[in-house]
C-alpha positions in Angstrom: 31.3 6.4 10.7 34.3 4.5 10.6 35.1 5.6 6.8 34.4 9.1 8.1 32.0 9.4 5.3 28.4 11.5 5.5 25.3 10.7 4.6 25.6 13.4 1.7 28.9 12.0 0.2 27.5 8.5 0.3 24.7 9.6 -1.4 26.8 11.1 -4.1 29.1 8.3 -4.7 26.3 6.2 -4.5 24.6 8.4 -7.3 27.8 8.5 -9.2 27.4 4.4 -9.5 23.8 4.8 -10.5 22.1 4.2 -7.6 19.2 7.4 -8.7 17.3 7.6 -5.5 20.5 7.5 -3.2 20.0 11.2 -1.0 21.0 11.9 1.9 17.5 11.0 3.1 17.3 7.6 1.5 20.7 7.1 3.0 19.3 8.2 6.7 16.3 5.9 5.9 18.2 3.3 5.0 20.5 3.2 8.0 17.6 3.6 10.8 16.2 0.8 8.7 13.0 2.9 7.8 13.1 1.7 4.0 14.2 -1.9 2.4 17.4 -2.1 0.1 17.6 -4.7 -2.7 20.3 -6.5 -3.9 21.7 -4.2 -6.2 21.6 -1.5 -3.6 23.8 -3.5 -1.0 26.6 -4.6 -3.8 26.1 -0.6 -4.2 27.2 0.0 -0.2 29.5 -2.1 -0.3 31.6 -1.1 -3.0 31.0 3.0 -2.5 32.3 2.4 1.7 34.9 -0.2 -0.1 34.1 -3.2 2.0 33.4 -6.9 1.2 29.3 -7.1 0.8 29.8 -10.0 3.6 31.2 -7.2 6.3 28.4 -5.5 5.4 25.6 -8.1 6.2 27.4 -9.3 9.1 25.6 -7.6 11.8 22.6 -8.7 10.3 23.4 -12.8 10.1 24.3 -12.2 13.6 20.7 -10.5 14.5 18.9 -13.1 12.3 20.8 -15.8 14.1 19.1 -14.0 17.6 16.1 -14.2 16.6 16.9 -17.9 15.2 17.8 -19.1 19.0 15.2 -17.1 20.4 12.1 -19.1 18.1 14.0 -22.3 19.0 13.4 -22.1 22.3 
């Protein structure tokens, strides 16, 4: 959203890099967390919506480290 981007043209640029099963599905999925990414797919992300891949698993270190405190106590 904040790249005012859709799911359709971040499915193409994400195509254009070489990412085949990038759709606008995949890329639906893949934000409501319905299918995994790898590796190559987040470097992917990141450099299509021009971010560091760290701004991009922020939210996520921050949910891990949740759960982390939660287990603890």
């Amino acid at each position: 959203m904040k790249r005012h981007c859709t799911q359709r043209t971040l499915a193409d640029k994400l195509r254009d890099l070489g990412c085949r099963q990038a759709t606008r599905s995949w890329v639906s999925k893949v934000e409501s967390r319905q299918v995994a990414v790898n590796d190559y797919h987040l470097i992917l992300l990141a450099k299509t919506l021009n971010i560091q891949l760290t701004e991009l698993l922020a939210p996520l270190a921050r949910q891990a480290a949740e759960i982390g405190k939660k287990h603890r106590n």
